[in-house]
C-alpha positions in Angstrom: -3.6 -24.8 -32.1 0.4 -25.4 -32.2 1.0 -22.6 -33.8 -0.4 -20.3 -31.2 1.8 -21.3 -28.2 5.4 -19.9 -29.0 3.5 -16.1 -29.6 4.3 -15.4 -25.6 7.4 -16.9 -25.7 8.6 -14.7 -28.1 6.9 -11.5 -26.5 8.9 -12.8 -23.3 12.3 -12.8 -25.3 11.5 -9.4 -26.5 10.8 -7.8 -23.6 13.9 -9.5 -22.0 16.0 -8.3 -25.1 14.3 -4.6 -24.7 14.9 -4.4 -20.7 19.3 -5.8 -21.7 19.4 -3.1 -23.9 18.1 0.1 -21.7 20.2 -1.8 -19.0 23.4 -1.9 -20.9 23.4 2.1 -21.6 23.2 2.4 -18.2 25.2 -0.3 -16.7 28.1 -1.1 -19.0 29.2 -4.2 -17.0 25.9 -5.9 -16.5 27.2 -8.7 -18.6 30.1 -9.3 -16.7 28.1 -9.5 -13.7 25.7 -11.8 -14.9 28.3 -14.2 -15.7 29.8 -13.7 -12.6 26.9 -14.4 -10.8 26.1 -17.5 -12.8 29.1 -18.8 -12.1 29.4 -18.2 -8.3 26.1 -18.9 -7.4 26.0 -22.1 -9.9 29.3 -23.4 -8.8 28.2 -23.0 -4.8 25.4 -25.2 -6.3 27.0 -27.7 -8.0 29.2 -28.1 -4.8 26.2 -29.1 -2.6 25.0 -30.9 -5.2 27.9 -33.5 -5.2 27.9 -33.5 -1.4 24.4 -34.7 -1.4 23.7 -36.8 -4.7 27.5 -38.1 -4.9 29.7 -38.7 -7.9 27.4 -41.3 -9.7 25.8 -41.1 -13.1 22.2 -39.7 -11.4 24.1 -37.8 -8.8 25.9 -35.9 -11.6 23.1 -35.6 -14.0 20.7 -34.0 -10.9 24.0 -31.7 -9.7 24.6 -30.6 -13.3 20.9 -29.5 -13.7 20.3 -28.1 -10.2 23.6 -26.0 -10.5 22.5 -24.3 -13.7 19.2 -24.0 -12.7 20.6 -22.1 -9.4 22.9 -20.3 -11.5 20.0 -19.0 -14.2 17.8 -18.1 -11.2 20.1 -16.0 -9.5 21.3 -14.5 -12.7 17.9 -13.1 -13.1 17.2 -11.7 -9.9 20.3 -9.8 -9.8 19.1 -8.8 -13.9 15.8 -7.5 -12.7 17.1 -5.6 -9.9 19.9 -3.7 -11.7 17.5 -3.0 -14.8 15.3 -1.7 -13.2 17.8 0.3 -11.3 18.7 1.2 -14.8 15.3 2.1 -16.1 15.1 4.8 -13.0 18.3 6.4 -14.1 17.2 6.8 -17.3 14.2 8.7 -16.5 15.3 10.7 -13.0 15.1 14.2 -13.9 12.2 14.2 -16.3 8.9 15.3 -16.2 6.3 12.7 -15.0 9.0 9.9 -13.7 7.5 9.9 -10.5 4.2 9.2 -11.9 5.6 6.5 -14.0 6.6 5.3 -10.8 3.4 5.4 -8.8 2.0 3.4 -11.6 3.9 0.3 -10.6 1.4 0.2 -7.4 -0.4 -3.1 -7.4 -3.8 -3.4 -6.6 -5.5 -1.1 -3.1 -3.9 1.6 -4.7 -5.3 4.6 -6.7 -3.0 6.4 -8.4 -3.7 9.6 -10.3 -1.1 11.7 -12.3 -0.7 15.8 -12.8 -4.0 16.7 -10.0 -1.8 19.9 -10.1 0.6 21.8 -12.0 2.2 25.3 -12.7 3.4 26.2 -16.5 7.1 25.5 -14.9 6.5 21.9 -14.8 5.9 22.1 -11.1 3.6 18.6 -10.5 1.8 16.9 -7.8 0.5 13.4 -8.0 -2.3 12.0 -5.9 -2.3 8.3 -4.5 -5.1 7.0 -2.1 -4.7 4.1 -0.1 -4.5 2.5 3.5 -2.2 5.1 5.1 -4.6 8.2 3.4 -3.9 10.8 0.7 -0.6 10.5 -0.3 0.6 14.2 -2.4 4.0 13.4 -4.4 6.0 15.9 -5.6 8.1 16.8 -8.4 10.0 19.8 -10.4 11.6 22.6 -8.5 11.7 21.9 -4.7 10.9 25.6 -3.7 7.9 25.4 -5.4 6.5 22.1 -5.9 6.6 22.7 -1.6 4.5 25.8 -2.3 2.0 23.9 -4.5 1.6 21.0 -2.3 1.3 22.8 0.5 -1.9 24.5 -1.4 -2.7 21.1 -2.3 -2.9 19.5 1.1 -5.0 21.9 2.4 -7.7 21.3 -0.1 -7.4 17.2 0.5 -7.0 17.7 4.1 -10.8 19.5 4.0 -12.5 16.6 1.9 -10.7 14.2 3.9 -11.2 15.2 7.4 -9.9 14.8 10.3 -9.5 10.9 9.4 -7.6 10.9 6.7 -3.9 11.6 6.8 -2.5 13.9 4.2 1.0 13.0 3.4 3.4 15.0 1.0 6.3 13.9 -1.0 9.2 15.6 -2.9 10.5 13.6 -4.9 14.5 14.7 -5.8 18.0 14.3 -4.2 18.1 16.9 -1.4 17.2 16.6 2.0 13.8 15.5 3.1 13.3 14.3 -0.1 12.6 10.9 -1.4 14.7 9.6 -4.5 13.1 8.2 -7.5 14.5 4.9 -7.2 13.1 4.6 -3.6 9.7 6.2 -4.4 7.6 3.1 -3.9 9.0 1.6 -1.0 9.3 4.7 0.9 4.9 4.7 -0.1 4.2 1.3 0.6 6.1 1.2 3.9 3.9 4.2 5.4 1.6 3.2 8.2 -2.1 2.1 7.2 -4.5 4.4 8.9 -8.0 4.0 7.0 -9.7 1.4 6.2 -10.8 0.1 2.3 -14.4 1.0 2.9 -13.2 5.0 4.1 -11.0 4.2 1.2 -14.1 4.2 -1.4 -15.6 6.7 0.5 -13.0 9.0 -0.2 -12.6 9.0 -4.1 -16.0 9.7 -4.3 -15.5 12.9 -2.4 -12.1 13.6 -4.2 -13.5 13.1 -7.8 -15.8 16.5 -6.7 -12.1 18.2 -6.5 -11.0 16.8 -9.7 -14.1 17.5 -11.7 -13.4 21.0 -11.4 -9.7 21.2 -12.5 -8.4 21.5 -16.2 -6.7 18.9 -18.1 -3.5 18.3 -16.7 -0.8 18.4 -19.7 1.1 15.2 -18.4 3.2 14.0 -21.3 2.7 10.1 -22.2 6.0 9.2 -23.9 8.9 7.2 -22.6 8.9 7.7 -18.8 6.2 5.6 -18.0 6.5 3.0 -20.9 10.7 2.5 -20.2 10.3 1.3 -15.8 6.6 -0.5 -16.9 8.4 -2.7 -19.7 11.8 -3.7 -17.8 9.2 -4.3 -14.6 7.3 -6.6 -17.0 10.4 -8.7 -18.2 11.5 -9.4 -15.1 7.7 -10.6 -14.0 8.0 -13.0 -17.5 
């Protein structure tokens, strides 16, 4: 029984140790800002702490402990934003990022990968959820817009007048959505069905996707590298 309670622990410190290491490639100075940040955020702490508790033994035991505890905590919210800043750089650019991406969505979201392609590397990405059929995206702009314009057409026909068909590029130019900006740009668009038309609709879009081939989507590093620094932050 003791011996079975430091196991996710360890797997914590790992993951924390994996997500430093991808950050630090990226983001030379991240340790330099972490102490930085410790030490501003802790000292502002300590600061009000003797202002409230005083200068007495308890007052300066409860200060000590509440300014490092601010300091840790701040320390790691600026850590989890910057790597996974960090884990977005390191995948921008390659094939199936964005669906790495989409797969962050929490739950009233259905996210499937590759529902189109070309042999360029051209791919769109289906996600279903309140605001309707959402088409991302990615690989050369000209014509990754050529393929989801084919592509809405063909969702806009199961989904009906009802269902909203948004499209996505994902990239750097304009009208395009960057990587790193991907999910909040998704979950910020207006809700427009409802969960039960929500059900409805993948059973009408599995139909569509029963009669498409495989989709060649590769399964290395892209998805695995923004999932694991997502789950150290989480703990």
């Amino acid at each position: 029984m003791s011996n079975a309670t430091p196991a996710p622990a360890k797997g914590r410190i790992r993951q924390m140790r994996q997500a430093y290491t991808i950050t630090k490639r990226n983001d030379r100075n991240i340790g330099l800002i972490l102490l930085l940040t410790f030490l501003v955020f802790g000292g502002a702490a300590g600061a009000l702490g003797y202002l409230v508790f005083g200068t007495g033994t308890f007052g300066l035991i409860v200060t000590i402990l509440f300014s490092v505890l601010i300091g840790i905590l701040a320390s790691l919210i600026v850590f989890g934003r910057r790597a996974e800043k960090a884990a977005y750089a390191q995948v921008e650019g390659q094939t199936g990022a964005a669906a790495g991406a989409l797969q962050m969505l929490r739950r009233g979201w259905d996210v499937k990968p590759a529902v189109a392609f070309t042999k360029n590397q051209d791919i769109v990405h289906r996600v279903v959820g309140r605001p309707g059929i959402i088409l991302v995206g990615e690989g050369n702009p000209t014509r990754v817009k050529n393929l989801l314009a084919a592509e809405k057409k063909k969702h806009a026909r199961i989904g009906g007048e009802e269902v909203p068909v948004t499209d996505i590029v994902v990239g750097r130019g304009d009208g395009e959505v960057q990587l790193t900006k991907l999910l909040k740009h998704v979950q910020k668009l207006p809700k427009n069905i409802k969960p039960a038309q929500m059900t409805a609709l993948l059973y009408k879009l599995k139909a569509l996707d029963a009669m498409r081939p495989a989709a060649p989507m590769p399964r290395g590093p892209v998805p695995t590298s923004m999932k694991g620094s997502r789950k150290a932050m989480r703990g």
